[in-house]
C-alpha positions as CSV (number, residue, x, y, z in Angstrom):
1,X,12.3,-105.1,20.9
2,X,13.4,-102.7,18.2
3,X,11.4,-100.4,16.5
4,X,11.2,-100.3,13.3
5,X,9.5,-97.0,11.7
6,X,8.1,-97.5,7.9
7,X,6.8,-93.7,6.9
8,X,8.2,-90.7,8.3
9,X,6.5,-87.4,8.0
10,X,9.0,-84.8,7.6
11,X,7.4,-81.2,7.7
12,X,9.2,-78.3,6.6
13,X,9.8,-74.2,6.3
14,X,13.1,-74.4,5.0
15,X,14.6,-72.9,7.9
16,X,17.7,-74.7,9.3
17,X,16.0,-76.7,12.4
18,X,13.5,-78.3,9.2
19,X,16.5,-79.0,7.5
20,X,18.4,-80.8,10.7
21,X,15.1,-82.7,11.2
22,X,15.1,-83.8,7.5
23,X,18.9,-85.2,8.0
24,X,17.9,-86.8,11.2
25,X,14.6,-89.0,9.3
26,X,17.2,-89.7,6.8
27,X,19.7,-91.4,9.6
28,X,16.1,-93.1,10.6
29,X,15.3,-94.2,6.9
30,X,18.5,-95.4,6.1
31,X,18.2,-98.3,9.0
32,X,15.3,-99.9,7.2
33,X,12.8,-99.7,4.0
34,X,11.4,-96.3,5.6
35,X,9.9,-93.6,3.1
36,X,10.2,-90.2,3.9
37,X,6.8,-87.7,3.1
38,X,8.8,-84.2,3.0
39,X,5.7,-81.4,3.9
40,X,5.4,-77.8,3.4
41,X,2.7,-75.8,4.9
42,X,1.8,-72.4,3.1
43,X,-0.4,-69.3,2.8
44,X,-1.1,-66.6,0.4
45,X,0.9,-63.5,1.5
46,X,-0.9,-61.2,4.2
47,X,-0.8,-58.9,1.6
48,X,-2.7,-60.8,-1.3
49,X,-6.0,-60.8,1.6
50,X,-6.6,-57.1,2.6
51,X,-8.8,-54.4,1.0
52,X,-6.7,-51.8,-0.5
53,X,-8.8,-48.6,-0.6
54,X,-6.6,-47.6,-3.2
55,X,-6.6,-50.2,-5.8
56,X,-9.8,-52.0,-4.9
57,X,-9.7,-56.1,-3.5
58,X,-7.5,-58.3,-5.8
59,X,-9.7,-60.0,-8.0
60,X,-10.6,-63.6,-6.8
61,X,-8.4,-65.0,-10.7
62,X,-5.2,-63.2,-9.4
63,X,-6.0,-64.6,-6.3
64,X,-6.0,-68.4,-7.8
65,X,-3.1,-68.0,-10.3
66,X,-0.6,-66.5,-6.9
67,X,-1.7,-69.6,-5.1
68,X,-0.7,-71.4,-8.2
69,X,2.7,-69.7,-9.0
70,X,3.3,-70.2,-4.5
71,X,2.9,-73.5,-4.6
72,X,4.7,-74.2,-8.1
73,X,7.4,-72.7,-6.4
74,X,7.1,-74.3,-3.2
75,X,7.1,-77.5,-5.1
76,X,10.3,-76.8,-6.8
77,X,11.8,-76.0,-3.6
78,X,10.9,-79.0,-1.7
79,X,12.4,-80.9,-4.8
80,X,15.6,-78.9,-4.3
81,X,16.1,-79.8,-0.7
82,X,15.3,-83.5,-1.8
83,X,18.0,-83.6,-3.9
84,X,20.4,-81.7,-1.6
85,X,19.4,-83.5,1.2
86,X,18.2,-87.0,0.3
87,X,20.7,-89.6,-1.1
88,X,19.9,-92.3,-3.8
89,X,17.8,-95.1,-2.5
90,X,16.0,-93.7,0.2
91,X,12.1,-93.8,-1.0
92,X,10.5,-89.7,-0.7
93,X,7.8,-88.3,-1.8
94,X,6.2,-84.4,-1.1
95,X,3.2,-83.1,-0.1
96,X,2.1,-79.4,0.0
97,X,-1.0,-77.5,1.8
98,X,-2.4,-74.5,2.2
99,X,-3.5,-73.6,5.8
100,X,-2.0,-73.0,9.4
101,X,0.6,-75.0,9.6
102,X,0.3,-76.8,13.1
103,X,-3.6,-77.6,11.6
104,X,-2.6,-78.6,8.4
105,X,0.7,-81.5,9.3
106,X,-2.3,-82.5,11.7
107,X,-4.7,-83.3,9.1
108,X,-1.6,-85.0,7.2
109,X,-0.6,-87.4,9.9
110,X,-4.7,-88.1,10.7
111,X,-5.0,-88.7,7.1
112,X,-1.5,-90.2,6.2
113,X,0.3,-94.1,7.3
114,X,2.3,-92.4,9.1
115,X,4.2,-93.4,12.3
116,X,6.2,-90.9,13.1
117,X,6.9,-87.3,12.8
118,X,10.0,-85.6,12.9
119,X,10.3,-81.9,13.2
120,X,13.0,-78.9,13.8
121,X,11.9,-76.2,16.1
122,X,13.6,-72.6,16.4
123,X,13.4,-72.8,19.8
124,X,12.5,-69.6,20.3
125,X,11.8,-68.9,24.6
126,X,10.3,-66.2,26.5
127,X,8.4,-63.1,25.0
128,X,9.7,-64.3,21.0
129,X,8.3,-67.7,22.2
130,X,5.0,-66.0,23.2
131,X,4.3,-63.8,20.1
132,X,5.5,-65.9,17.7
133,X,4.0,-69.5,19.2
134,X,5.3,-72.6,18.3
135,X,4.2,-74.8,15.5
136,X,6.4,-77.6,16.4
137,X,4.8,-77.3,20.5
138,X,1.3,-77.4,19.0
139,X,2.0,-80.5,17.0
140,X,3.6,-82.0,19.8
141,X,0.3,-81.7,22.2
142,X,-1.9,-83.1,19.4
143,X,-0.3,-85.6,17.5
144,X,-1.6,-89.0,17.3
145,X,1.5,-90.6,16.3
146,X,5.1,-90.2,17.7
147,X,7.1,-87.1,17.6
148,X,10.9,-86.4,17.3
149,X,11.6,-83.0,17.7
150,X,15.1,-81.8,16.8
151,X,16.7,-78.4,16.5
């Protein structure tokens, strides 16, 4: 029996393993009418969130208009790597969020027709491994739909 995958959830960071598992959904896509849903999870910069004694908290408007300009340019750059990335005929489409990123591609596959995920990890081991975490190892434990994880 062959599978046959329709929507691929693709999430990315830009790093190099998100871009290897972008080329790999596109192998997948390109064996059937698939779409590809590129994702990028972000956050306001650590910086943008503490109390500077200094110069007071950053008024909640600057607050909303950085969010604005992050995600304008996170949408730009999902478009870029589209059209690097993603040749003519294959169906895409983008998402962004704001959140922790293992929480938020989560909530996208619960919410989304999704079935199946494809993902890059770093593969970071040992102590990097344990201070940094793994996005990719989170989603894998919790995902209620297939995962293909690629580096």
């Amino acid at each position: 029996m062959e599978t046959v995958f329709r929507h691929l959830l693709v999430p990315t960071d830009f790093s190099d393993p998100g871009t290897a598992a972008l080329r790999l959904a596109v192998r997948l896509a390109r064996q059937g009418e698939t779409r590809i849903t590129l994702l990028h999870v972000g956050s306001l910069p650590q910086a943008a969130t503490f109390d500077f004694p200094t110069y007071g908290v950053p008024m909640p408007e600057t607050l909303v208009q950085l969010q604005r300009e992050l995600m304008a340019e996170r949408g730009k750059a999902l478009d870029r790597l589209a059209r690097e990335e993603i040749p003519e005929g294959v169906k895409w489409d983008q998402k962004l969020a704001e959140g922790y990123p293992p929480e938020e591609i989560l909530n996208a596959v619960r919410m989304g027709s999704y079935d199946l995920l494809v993902m890059g990890t770093h593969g970071h081991t040992g102590i990097k491994h344990a201070l940094l975490g793994s996005v990719t190892e989170r989603v894998l434990r919790q995902s209620p739909v297939p995962v293909l994880v690629t580096r």
